[in-house]
matplotlib code that plots the C-alpha trace (Angstrom):
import matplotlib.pyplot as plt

x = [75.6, 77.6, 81.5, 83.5, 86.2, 87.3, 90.0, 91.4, 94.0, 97.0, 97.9, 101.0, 100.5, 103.0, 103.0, 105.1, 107.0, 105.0, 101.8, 99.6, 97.1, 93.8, 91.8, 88.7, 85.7, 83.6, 80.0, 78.8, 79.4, 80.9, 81.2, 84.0, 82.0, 81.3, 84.3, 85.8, 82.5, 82.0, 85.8, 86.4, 89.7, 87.7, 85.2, 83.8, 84.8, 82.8, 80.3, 80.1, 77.0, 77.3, 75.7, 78.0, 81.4, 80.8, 84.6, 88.0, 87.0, 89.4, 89.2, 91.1, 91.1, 91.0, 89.7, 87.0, 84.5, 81.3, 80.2, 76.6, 76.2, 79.9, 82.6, 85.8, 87.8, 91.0, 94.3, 96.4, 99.8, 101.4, 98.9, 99.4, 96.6, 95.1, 92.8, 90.7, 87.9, 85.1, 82.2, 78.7, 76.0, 73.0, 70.9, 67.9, 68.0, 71.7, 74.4, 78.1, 81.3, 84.3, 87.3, 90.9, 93.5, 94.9, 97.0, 98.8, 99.8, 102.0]
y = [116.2, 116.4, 116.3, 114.1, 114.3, 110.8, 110.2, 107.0, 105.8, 104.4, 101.4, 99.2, 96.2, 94.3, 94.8, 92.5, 94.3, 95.8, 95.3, 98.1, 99.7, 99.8, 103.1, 102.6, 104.6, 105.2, 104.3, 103.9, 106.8, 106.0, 109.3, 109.7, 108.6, 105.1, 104.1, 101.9, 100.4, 99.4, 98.6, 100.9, 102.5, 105.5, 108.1, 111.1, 114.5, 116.6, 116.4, 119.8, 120.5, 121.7, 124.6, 125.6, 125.1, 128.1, 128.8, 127.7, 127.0, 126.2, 123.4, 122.2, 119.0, 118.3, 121.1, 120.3, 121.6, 119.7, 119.4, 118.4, 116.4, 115.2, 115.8, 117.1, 115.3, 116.8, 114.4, 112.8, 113.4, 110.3, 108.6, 109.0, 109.5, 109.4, 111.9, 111.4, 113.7, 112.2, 113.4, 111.6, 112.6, 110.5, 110.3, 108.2, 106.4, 105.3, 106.6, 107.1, 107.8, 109.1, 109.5, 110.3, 110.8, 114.2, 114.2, 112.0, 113.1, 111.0]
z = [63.6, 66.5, 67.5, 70.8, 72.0, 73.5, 75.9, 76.2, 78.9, 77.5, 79.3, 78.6, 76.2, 74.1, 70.5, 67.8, 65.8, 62.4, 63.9, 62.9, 65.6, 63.9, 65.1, 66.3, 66.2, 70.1, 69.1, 73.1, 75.0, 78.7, 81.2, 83.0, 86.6, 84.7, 83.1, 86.6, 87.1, 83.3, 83.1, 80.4, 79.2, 77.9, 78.1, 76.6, 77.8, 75.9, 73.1, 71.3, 68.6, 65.5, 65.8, 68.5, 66.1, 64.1, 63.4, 65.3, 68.8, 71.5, 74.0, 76.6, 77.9, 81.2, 81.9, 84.9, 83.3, 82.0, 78.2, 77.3, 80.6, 79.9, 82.2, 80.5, 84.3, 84.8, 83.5, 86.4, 85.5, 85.6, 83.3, 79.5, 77.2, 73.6, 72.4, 70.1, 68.2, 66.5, 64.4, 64.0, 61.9, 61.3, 58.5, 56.7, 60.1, 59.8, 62.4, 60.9, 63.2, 61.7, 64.2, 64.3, 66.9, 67.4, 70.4, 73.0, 77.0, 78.5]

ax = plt.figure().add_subplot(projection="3d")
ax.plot(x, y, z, "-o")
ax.set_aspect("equal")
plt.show()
């Protein structure tokens, strides 16, 4: 098992009234260096084993420093984000992803 955290720019789109946004989970991991060439609105800034989560760990993110070959980049301020944390665990040779979102900047 191991945990994500996912940061996702927040770009303006129009919404009808009572739509619902429907979270998504981030199967294919894009690093930050990739995400204008593949055109994505996120990227993992750290993935964090298990077996390094042995209690209540702090992280910040943003902050320029790199995560299992993952660069947590710092946040331009006048972009607004969504952050999201995600765990996978894999078992009998099938992957699950659970995510949620636990903070917005911006």
């Amino acid at each position: 098992s191991k945990y994500q955290v996912v940061v996702e720019e927040e770009r303006p789109r129009r919404l009808r009234r009572g739509t619902a946004e429907i979270l998504r989970c981030y199967p294919v991991p894009v690093h930050f260096q990739n995400t204008t060439l593949l055109d994505s609105q996120y990227y993992f800034s750290a993935e964090l084993p298990t077996s390094e989560l042995r209690g209540a760990t702090p992280f910040c993110v943003g902050d320029n420093r790199t995560y299992s070959g993952y660069w947590n980049a710092p946040l331009l301020p006048h972009k607004s984000y969504g952050i999201y944390y995600q765990a996978v665990s894999t078992a009998n040779g099938e992957t699950k992803i659970d995510c949620v979102r636990v903070a917005t900047k911006g």
